[in-house]
C-alpha positions as CSV (number, residue, x, y, z in Angstrom):
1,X,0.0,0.0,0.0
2,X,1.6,3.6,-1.0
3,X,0.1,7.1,1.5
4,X,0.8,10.6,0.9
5,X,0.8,12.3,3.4
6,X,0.0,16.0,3.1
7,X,2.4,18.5,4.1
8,X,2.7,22.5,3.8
9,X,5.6,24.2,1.6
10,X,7.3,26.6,4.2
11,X,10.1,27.1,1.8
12,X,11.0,26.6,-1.6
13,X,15.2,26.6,-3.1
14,X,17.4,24.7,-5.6
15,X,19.2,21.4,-4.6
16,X,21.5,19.8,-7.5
17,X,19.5,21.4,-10.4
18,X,16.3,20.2,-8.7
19,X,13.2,22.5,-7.4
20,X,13.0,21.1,-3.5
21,X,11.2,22.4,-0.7
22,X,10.8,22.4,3.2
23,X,7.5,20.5,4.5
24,X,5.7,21.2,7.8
25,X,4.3,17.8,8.5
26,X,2.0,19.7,11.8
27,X,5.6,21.0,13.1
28,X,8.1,17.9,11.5
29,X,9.9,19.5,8.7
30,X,11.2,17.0,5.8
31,X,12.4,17.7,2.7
32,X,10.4,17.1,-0.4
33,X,11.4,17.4,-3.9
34,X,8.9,19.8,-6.3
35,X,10.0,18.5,-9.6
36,X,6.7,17.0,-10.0
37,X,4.7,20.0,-8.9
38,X,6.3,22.8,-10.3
39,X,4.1,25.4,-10.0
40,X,3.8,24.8,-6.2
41,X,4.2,27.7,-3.9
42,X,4.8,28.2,-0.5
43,X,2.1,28.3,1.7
44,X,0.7,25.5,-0.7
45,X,0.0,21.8,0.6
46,X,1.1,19.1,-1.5
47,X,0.5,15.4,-1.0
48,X,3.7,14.1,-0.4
49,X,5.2,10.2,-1.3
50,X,8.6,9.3,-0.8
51,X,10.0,12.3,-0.5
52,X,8.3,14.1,-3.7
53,X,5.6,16.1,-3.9
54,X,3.1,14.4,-6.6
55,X,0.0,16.9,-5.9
56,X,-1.2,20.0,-4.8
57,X,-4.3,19.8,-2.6
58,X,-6.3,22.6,-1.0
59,X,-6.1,23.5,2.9
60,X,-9.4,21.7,3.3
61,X,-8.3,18.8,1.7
62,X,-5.3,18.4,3.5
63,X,-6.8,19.1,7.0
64,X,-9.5,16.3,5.8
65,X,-6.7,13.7,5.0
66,X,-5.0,14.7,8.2
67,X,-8.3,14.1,10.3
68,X,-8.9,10.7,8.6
69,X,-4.7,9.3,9.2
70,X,-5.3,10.7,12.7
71,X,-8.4,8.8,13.2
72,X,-6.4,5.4,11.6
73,X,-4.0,6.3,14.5
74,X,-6.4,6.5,16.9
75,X,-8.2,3.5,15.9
76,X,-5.0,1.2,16.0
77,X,-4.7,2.4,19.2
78,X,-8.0,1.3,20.6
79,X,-7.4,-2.4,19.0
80,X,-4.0,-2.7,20.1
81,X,-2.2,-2.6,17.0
């Protein structure tokens, strides 16, 4: 099974000829490569998978997607997993 998470650009440079860009994962920052995305800006949420960012989604979208993993959390929790 493959998850993108959704994460918010907070800042956007150059890496080895490539367009990359801090994420806030809800205060973790990784580094995601824009290549895919190019238009992206900060402030933007992109869905994020393995390190690249594959989509741009809008705020309610990614707080939606956020509530549902968090509920998966919460769940697994409950049953022990």
């Amino acid at each position: 099974m493959c998850l993108g998470v959704p994460g918010k650009i907070v800042e956007i440079y150059e890496r080895g000829g490539l367009k990359m860009a801090k994420v806030d994962f809800g205060g973790i920052f990784r580094e995601a490569c824009l290549d895919y995305v190019p238009d992206a800006k900060v402030g933007e949420y992109c869905i994020i998978h393995v390190g690249f960012a594959i989509s741009v989604v809008s705020e309610s979208e990614a707080m939606e997607t956020l509530d549902l993993l968090k509920q998966i959390s919460n769940i697994e929790e409950e049953l022990g997993g």
